[in-house]
N, C-alpha and C positions, 0 to 999 in steps of 0.2 A: 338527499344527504346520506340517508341509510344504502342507499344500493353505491354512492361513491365508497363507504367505508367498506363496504363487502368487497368491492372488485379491488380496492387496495389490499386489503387482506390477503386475499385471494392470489393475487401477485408478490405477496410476500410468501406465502405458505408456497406460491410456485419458486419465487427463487432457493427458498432455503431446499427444494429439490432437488433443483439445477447442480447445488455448491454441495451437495452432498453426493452426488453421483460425480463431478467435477475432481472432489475431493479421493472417492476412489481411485477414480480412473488416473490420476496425476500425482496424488501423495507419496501412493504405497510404491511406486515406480521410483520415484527420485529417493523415497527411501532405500532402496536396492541398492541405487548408484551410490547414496553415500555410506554406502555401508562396506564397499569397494574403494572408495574415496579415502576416508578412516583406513582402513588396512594399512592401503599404501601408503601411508603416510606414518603410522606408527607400527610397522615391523619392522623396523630400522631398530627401535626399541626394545626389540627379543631379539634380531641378529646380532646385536652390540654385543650381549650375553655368552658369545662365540667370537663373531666377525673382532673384536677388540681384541683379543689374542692373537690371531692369524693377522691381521692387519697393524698390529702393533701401534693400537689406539691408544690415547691416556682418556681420560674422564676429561681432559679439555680440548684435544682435536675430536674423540666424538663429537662436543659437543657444538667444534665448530661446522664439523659436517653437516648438523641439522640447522646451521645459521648459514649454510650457503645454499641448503635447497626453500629459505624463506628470504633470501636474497634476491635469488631467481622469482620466485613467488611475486614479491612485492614490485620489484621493477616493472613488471608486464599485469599489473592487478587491474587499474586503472585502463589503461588501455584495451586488455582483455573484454572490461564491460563495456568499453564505447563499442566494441567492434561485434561483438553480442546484439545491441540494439540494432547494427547495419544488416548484420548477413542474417539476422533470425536466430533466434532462441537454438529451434529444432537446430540447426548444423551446426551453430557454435557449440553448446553443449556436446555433441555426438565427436567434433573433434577434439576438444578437450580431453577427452573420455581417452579416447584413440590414440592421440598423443603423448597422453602420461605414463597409460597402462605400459604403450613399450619403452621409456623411458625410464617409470619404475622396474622391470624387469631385466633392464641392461644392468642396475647396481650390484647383478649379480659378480661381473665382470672386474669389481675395484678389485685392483691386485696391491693397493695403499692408500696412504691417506692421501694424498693428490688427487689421486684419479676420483676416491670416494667424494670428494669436493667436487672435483667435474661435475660426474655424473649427478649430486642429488641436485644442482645448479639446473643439469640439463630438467633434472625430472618439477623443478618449484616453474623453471617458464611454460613448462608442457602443459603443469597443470593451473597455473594463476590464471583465477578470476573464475575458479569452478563454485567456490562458496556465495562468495558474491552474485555471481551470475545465477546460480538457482535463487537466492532469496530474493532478487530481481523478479526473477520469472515467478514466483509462488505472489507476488504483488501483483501479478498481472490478471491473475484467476483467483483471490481470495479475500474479500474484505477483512475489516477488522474485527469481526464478533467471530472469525472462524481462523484469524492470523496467528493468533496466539500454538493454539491445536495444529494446525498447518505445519508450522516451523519448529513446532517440538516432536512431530512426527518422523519429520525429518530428518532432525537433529538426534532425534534417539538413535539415530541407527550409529552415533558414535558411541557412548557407550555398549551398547550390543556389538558391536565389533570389539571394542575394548576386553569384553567378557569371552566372545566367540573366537576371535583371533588371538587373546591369552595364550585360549589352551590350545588352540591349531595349531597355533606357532611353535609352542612348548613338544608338540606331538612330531613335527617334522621339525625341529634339530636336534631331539633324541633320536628318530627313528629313521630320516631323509639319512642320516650322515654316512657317508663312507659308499653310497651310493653311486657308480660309477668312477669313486677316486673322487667326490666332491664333499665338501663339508656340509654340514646341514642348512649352515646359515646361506650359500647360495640359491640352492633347492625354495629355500623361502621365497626370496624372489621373484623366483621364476613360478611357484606355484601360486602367488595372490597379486600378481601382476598380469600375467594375462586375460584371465577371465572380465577387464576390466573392458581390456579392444576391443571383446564379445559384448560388452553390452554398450559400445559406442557407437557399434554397427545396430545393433537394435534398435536404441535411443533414436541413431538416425529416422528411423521408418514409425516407430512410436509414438514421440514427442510433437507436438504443433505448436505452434508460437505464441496463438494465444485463443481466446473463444471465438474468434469470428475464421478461423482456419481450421478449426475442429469438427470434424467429419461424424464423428462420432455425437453430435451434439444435433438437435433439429432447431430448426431457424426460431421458433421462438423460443428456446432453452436461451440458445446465444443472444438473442434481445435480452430477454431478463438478464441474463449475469452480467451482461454489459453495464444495462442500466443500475441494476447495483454497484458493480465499480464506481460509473460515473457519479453517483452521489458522493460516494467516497471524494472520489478524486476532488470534486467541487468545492468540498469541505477543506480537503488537506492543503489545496491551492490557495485560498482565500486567506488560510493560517500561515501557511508558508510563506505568505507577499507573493508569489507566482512572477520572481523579478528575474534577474539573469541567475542561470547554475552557479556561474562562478562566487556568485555573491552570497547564494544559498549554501553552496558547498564551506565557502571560508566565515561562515557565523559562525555565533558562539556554541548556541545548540551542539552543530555539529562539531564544531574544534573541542567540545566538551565530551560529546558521543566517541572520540575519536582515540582522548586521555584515556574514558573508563572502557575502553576495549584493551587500550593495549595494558591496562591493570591484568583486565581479565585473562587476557591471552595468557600473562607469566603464568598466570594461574594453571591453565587448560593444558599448556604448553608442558610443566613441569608433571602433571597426570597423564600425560601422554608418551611421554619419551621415557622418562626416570622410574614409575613406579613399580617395574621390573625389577631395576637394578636397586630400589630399596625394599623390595620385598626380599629379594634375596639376601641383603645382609643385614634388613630388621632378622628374618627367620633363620639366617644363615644352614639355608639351604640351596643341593648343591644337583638336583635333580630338575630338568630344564621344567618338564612338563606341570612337577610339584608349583613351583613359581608362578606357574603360567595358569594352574587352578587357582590359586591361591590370590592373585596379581586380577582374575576375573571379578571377587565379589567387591569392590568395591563398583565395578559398571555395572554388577547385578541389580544391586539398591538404587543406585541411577535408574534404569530402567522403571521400575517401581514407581519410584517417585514422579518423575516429570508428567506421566501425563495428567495425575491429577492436580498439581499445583501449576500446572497451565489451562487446565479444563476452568479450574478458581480464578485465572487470572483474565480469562475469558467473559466468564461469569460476570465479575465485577469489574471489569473494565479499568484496570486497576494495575500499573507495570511496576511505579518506583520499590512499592515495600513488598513485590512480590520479587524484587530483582534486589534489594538488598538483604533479604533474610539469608537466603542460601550463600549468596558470596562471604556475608559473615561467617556461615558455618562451614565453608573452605577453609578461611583462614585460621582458625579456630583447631578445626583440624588439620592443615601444617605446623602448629604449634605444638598439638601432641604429639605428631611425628619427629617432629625435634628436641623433644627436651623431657618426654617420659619414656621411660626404659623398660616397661612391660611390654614385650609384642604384641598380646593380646592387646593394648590398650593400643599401641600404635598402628594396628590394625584399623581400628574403630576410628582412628586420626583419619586413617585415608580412604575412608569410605566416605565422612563427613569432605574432603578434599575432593571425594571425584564427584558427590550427588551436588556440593554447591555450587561447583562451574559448572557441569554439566545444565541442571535447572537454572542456573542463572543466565548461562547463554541461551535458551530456547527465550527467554523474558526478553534479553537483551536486544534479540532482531526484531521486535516488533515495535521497538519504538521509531526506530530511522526513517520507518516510511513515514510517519505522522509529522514528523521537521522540515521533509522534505516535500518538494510540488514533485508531480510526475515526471516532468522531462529530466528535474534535477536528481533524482534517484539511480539512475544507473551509475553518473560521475560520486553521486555523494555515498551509497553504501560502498562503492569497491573504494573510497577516498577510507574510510572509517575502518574495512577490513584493510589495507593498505597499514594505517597506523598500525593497527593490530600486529601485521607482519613484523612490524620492527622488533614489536616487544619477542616474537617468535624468533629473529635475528639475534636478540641479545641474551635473552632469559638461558639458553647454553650454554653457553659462555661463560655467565657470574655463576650459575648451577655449578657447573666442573671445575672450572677454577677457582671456586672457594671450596668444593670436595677435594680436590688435589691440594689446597695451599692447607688448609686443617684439618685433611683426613676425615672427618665425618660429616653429614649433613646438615650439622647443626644452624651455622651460619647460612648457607642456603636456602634454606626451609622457612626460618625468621624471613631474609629479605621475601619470600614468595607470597607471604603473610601479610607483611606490612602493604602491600601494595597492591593488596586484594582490599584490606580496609579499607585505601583509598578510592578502590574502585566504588566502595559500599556504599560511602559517604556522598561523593561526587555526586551521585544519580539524583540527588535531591538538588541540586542547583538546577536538571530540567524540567521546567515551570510542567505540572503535573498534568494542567490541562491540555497540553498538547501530547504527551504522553498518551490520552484518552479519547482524544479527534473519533470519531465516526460514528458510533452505536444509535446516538442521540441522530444524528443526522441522515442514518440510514434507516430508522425508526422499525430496523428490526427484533423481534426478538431476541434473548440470550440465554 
């Protein structure tokens, strides 16, 4: 009995080796990528700063520009991940990459708002199903005492581009402009869009599918991390009914997972695109780069924060109330950015606005695998990011056009609030236990 419990041990202290070497090798990489990911996706929101004058944008055809590249987005989300699980991780990924990066860099080219709509259309189907598809693949190499950590790794790299790409961006369309006869805000474009096809070409030759095609791994490393998965998997299947996807996909779990994403997206969505353009007329400052410092600390405390209040939620195995503190304190802080009139104070509104999505989303991806069995996760996380998309469709929209219909933020900011509480609340209608699937099962430590 004593030598069965040693050589178990023994295989637990060897996988937690495996997943930490696994972890290097895999995390910090896809970190990189979404860190290029993020850019492209919100310098749209320091080119506006410029590109809206020269393009003779209002505050609601920007904002539908950014509802026609999650147009694009969402239509090909879904399918994006079925077609990830055929051709493999490694090349779906690596095209993606490849496809966006020069997609995003042709929005150099809008010469109006038309063409602007093309184009970010072109750039939402190049890149749909990149978010999805990595939280897919980070399922495939990482149980759940290490999922939490995993996917906030990853996810940080949006606030650190938030903070990093601020001030790049701020720095070339003060100092890009006039360069060649071009305005700054194209130069953006072109500057944080290609480096992206450079790393799609890497990615290609990098990434592997999964542990039993990793080279890098010796044949009993990939038995452990497997058989750790499979315990998982065994567990989340049994919970999930293990019946048809579609059946899994259309419950309530997920039609629930589905609502408080797209709460959350307005959320992430409106600290993503706007808080530029209300940094600059909370401080009513008129220097791109000031903005762009200024417009960073709210991603800085993001940064700060997440990894320990995922490190906690690892710890305790633990998602609902670790996923609704923070979103409360988003909403919270859209309120003071609405409705108190000290900048200093509405400063502190939207640091509380970017650290509660930001941490609430790293909490948020880890519950979708525990609802889900394995085969039904590819269809049901890109189903869940899918809803998401709509809320990223619409939330520009009500944003500019209640900026434009009463001139200040005020009303906009309320609705981004209210429907963050909802998100808060929601989370507690999913039964908590499943929420927590694995630890116990995998009878690792934490």
């Amino acid at each position: 009995m004593a030598s069965v419990l040693c050589t178990e041990t023994i295989d637990l202290a060897f996988e937690e080796q495996v997943l930490k070497k696994a972890f290097k090798r895999i995390v910090f990489f896809l970190f990189l990528l979404n860190i290029f990911n993020y850019l492209d996706r919100i310098n749209i929101g320091f080119a506006a700063l410029a590109m809206n004058r020269d393009l003779k944008l209002t505050a609601t055809t920007f904002g539908l520009s950014i509802t026609m590249f999650y147009i694009g987005y969402a239509f090909c989300e879904i399918p994006s991940n079925i077609l990830l699980t055929k051709y493999g991780a490694r090349r779906w990924i690596a095209r993606i990459l490849i496809t966006w990066g020069l997609a995003s860099t042709v929005t150099m080219f809008a010469v109006g708002a038309h063409s602007l709509y093309i184009i970010r259309a072109i750039v939402g189907v190049a890149e749909a199903g990149y978010q999805p598809g990595i939280l897919l693949y980070l399922s495939y190499w990482f149980p759940a005492t290490y999922r939490a950590r995993a996917t906030a790794l990853f996810l940080i790299a949006q606030p650190l581009t938030a903070a990093i790409g601020s001030q790049a961006s701020g720095l070339i369309l003060d100092h890009a402009h006039g360069i060649l006869g071009l305005p700054g805000w194209r130069w953006l474009f072109l500057f944080e869009g290609l480096p992206t096809v450079v790393l799609g070409i890497i990615a290609l030759f990098y990434l592997c599918d999964g542990p039993a095609k990793a080279k890098w791994l010796t044949d009993p490393e990939k038995d452990a991390l497997q058989r750790r998965l499979q315990r998982e998997q065994s567990a989340v299947t049994a919970h999930a009914g293990g019946g048809k996807v579609w059946r899994e996909v259309f419950s309530r779990n997920v039609i629930l997972l589905a609502i408080i994403y797209f709460c959350m997206v307005m959320g992430l969505n409106a600290t993503a695109n706007w808080t530029p353009q209300i940094v600059r007329d909370v401080l009513r400052a008129h220097s791109f780069s000031y903005v762009g410092l200024v417009a960073a600390i709210p991603a800085i405390c993001s940064i700060i924060v997440i990894p320990f209040w995922c490190a906690h939620s690892d710890r305790k195995m633990e998602r609902t109330w670790h996923y609704m503190f923070p979103i409360l304190l988003s909403a919270v802080g859209w309120i003071m950015v609405a409705y108190l009139k000290m900048p200093e104070v509405r400063m502190i509104g939207l640091i509380f606005c970017a650290v509660g999505v930001f941490v609430g989303q790293s909490i948020f991806w880890t519950v979708p695998v525990f609802v889900l069995s394995p085969k039904a996760r590819p269809v049901g996380i890109a189903a869940i990011s899918t809803f998401g998309m709509l809320a990223a469709m619409s939330s520009p929209l009500i944003i500019g056009y209640l900026k434009d219909l009463t001139g200040n933020w005020t009303a906009s900011l309320t609705c981004i609030a209210v429907v963050l509480v909802g998100a808060a609340v929601l989370i507690h209608l999913i039964p908590k236990e499943k929420a927590a699937i694995g630890a116990k099962e995998e009878g690792a430590p934490r």
